[in-house]
C-alpha positions as CSV (number, residue, x, y, z in Angstrom):
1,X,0.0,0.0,0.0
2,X,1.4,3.5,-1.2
3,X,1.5,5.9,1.3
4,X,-1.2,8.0,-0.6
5,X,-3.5,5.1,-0.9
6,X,-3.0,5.0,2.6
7,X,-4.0,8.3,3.5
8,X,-7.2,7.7,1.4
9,X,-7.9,4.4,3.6
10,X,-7.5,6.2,6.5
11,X,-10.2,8.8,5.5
12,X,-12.9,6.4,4.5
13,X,-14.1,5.4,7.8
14,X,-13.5,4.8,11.2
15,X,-10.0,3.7,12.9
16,X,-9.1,1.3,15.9
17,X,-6.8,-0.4,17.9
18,X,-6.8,-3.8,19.0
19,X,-5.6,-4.6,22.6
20,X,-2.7,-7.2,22.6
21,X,-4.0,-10.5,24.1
22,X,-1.5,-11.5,27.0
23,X,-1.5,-14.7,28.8
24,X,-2.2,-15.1,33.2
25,X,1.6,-14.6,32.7
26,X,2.1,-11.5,30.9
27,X,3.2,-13.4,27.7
28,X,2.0,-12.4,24.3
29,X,-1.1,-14.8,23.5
30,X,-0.7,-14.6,19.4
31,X,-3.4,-17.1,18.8
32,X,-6.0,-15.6,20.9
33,X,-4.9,-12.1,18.9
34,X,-5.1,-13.6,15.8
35,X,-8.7,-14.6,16.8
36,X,-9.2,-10.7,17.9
37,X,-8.1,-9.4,15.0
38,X,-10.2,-11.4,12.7
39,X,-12.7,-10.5,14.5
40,X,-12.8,-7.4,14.2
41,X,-11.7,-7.1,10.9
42,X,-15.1,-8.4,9.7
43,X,-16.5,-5.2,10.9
44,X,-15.4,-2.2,8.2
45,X,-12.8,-1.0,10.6
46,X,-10.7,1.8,7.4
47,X,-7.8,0.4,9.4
48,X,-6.3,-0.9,12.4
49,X,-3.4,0.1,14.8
50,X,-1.6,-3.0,16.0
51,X,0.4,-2.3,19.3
52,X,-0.6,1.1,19.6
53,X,-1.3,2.7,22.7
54,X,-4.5,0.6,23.7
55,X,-2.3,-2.5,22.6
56,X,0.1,-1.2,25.4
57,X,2.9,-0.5,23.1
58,X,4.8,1.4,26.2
59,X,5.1,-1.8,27.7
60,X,5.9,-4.2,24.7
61,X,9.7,-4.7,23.6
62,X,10.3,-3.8,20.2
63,X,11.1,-7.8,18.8
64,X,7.2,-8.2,20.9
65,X,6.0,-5.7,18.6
66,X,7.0,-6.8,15.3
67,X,5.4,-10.0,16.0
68,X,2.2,-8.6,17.3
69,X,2.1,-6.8,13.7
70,X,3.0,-9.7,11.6
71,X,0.3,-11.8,13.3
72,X,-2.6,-8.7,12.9
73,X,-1.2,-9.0,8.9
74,X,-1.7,-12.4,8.8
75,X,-5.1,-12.2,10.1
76,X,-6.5,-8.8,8.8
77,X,-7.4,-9.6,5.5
78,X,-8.0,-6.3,3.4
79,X,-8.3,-4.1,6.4
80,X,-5.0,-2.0,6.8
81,X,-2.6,-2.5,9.1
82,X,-0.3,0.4,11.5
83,X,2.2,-0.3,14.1
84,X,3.0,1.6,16.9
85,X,6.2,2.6,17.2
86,X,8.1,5.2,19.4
87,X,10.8,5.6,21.8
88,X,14.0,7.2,21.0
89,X,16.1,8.2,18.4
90,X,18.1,5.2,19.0
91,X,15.1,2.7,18.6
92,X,12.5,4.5,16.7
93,X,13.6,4.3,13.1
94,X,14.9,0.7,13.4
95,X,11.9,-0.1,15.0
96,X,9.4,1.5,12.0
97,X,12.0,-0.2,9.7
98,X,11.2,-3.9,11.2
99,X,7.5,-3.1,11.7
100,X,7.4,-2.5,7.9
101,X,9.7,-5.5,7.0
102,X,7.1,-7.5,9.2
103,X,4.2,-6.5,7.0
104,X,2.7,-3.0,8.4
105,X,1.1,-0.9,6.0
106,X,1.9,1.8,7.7
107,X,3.5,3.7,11.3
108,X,2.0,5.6,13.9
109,X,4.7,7.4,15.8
110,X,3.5,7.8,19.3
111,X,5.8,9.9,21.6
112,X,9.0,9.5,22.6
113,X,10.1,8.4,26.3
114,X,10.3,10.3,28.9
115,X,12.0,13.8,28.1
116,X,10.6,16.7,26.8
117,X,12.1,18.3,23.4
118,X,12.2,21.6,21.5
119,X,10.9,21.7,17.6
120,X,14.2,21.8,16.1
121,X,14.5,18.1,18.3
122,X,10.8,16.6,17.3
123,X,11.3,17.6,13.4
124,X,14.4,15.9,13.4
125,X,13.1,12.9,15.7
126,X,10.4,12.5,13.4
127,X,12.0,13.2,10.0
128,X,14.4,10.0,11.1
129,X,11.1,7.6,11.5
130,X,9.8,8.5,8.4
131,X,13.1,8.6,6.4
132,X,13.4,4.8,7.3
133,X,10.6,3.8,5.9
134,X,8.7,3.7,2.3
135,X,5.2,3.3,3.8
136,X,3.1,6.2,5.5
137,X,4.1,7.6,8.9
138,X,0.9,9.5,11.2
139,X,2.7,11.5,14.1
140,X,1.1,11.5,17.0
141,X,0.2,15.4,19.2
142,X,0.5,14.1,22.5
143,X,1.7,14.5,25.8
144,X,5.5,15.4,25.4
145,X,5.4,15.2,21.9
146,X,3.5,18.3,20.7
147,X,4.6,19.5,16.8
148,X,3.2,23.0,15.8
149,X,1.7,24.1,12.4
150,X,5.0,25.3,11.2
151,X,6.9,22.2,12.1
152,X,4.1,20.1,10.9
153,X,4.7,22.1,7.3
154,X,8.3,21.5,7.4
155,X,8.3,18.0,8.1
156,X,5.4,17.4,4.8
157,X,8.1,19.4,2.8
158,X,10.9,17.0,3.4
159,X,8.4,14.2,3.9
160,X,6.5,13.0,1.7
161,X,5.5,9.6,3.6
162,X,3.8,11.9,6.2
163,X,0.6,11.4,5.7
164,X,-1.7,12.0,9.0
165,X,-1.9,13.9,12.1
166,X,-3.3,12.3,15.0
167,X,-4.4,14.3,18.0
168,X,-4.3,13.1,21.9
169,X,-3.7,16.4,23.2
170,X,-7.4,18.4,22.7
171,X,-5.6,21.7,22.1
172,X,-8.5,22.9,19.6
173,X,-6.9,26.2,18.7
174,X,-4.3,24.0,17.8
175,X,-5.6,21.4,15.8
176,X,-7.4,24.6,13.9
177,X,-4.8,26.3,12.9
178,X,-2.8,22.5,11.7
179,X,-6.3,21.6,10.1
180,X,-6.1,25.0,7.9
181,X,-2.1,25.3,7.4
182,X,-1.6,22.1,5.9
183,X,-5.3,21.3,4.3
184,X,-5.9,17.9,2.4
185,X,-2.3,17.2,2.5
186,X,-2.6,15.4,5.6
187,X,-5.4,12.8,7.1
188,X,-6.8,14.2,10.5
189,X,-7.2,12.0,13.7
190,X,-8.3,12.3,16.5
191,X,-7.2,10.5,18.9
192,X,-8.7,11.9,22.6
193,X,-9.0,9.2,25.1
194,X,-12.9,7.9,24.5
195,X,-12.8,9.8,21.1
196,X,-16.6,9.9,20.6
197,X,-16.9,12.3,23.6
198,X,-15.3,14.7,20.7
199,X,-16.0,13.5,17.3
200,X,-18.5,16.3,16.7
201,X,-16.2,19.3,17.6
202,X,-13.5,17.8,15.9
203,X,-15.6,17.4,12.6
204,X,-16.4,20.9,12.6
205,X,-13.1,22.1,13.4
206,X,-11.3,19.6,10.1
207,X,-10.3,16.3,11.7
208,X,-11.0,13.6,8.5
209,X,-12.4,10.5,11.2
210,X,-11.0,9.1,14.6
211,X,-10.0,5.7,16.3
212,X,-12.4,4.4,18.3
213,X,-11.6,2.1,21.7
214,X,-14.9,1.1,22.2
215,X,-14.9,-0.5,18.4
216,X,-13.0,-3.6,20.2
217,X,-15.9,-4.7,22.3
218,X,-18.8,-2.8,20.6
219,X,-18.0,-2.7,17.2
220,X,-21.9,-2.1,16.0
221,X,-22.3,0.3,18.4
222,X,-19.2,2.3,17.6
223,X,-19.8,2.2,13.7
224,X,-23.3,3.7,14.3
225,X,-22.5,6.3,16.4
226,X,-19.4,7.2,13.7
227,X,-22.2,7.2,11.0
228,X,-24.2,9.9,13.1
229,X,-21.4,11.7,13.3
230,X,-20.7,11.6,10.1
231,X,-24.5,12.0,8.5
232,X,-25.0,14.9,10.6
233,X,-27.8,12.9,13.1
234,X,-28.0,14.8,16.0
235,X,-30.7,12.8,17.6
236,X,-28.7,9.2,17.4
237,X,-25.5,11.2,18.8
238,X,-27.2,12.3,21.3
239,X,-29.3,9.6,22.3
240,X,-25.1,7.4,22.5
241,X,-23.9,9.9,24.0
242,X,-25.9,9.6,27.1
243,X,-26.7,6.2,27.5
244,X,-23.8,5.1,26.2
245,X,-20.7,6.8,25.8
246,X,-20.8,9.1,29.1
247,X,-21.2,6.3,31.8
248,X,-18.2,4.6,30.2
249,X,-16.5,7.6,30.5
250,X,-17.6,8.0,34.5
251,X,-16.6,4.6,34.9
252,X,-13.1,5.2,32.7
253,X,-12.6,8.1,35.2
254,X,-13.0,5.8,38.4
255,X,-9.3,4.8,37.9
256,X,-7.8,8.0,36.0
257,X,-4.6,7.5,37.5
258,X,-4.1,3.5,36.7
259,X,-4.5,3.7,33.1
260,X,-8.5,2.9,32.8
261,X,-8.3,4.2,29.0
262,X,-6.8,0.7,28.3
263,X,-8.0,-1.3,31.5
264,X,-11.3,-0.6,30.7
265,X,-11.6,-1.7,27.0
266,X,-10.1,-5.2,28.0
267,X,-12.9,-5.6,30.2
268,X,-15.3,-4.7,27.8
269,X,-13.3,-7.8,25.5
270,X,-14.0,-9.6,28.5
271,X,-17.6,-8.8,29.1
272,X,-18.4,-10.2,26.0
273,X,-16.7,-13.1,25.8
274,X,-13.3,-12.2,23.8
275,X,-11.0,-11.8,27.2
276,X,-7.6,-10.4,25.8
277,X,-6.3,-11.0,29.7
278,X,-4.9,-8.8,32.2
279,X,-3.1,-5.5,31.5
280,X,0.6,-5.5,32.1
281,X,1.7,-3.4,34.7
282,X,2.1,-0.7,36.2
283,X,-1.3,-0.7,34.3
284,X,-4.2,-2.2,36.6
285,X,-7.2,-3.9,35.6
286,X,-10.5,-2.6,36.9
287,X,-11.7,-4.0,40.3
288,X,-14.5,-6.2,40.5
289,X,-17.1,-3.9,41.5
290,X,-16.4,-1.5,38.5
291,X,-16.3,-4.4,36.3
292,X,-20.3,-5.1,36.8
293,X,-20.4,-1.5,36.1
294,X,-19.5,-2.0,32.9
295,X,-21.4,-5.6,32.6
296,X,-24.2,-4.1,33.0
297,X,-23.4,-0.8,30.9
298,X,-22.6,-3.0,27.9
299,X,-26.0,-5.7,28.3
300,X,-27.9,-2.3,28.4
301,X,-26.6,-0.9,25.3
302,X,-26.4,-4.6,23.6
């Protein structure tokens, strides 16, 4: 896949993530993620993002996730396939080099560890990840790793396997002004923890679609609420919205500081039958009582 027919994949329709399916012991379950991804797959997903940030890329070692990408190839059929891929300057480009090699159709560069760095350091950080690879690169605004419109412009200059801009950070003024500067030369993501909470002020503002935790357990539910956003159906988002998307959020939020944003859509997997396992630490999985929570979120909305 061209980078360009990439970039028109990613626009078609709504993005996800799969969670990596680990073991009682931490291991990587492939088989089980095979299943998981074939799964999903079957429900018009424009692409998926294998060890991304719900698949817990932060606490995957790179060789685990080149083979958590070449099993999501194996199994995705048609449907797209990104890595994650990140770290340092050191690891990053090798890394986006052996995620392609494995299959990935393209790389979403989440941010790098730890430190904090100026633009001069991001553009050249992410000019080195995209310079090692032929297939499309998405950067990532989040956190630590924040590019502004002007860097964003330099990098497409110099880049022309740069294809998307994904948003974690809900800077709206500066999503605008990225959204305007660069136009239809990039795809626009959003990528807010529980993205549906924003979908519609994102769509006004330019972002192309989003990726969507709540396709892994939901997938129905998820693709109608991204075609209400999409059609303009007011009613249907709200009607989601409350008796859906919102209580998950209160329930995310129960455990804001132990990483509920993943926790919580493995126990939606398990809720209905797919469990992808516990959450490596120093993620937690939710407690029991928060678990019915969401049981009985889900069999309401089901």
């Amino acid at each position: 896949m061209t980078p360009n027919d990439l970039k028109k994949a990613l626009a078609s329709g709504l993005l996800s993530f799969p969670t990596t399916v680990f073991n009682d012991d931490y291991s990587f379950n492939e088989g089980r993620y095979r299943e998981q991804v074939a799964w999903q797959s079957g429900f018009g997903a424009a692409a998926l993002f294998a060890a991304g940030g719900t698949g817990e890329f932060f606490s995957l070692s790179p060789e685990e996730v080149v083979n958590v990408v070449r099993a999501a190839k194996a199994e995705a059929g048609n449907t797209p396939i990104l890595s994650g891929c990140g770290y340092g300057a050191g690891i990053a480009p090798k890394l986006a080099r052996a995620a392609q090699d494995a299959g990935a159709d393209g790389i979403l560069l989440l941010p790098h560890y730890l430190v904090g760095g100026d633009q001069e350091g991001l553009f050249n950080h992410i000019r080195a990840v995209c310079d090692a690879v032929d297939i499309g690169v998405i950067v990532y605004n989040r956190d630590n790793s924040i590019v502004t419109p002007d860097t964003l412009a330099k990098l497409c200059d110099v880049c022309p396997n740069l294809i998307g801009f994904k948003d974690g950070a809900g800077d709206i003024d500066l999503v605008s002004r990225v959204c305007i500067k660069m136009g239809d030369r990039l795809t626009y993501i959003g990528g807010m923890p529980t993205a549906e909470v924003y979908a519609q002020g994102y769509k006004a503002i330019g972002m192309t679609t989003y990726s969507s935790a709540v396709f892994n357990f939901m997938p129905e539910l998820a693709q109608k609420f991204y075609s209400a956003v999409t059609s303009d159906d007011a009613a249907t988002v709200k009607s989601l919205l409350e008796n859906f998307f919102y209580p998950y959020v209160a329930i995310r939020d129960l455990g804001a500081k132990r990483g509920y944003a993943v926790s919580i859509v493995k126990a939606g997997l398990k809720a209905i039958g797919r469990d992808p396992g516990p959450v490596r630490a120093p993620l937690c999985d939710l407690r029991p009582d928060e678990y019915k929570l969401l049981q009985d979120l889900i069999a309401k909305n089901s």
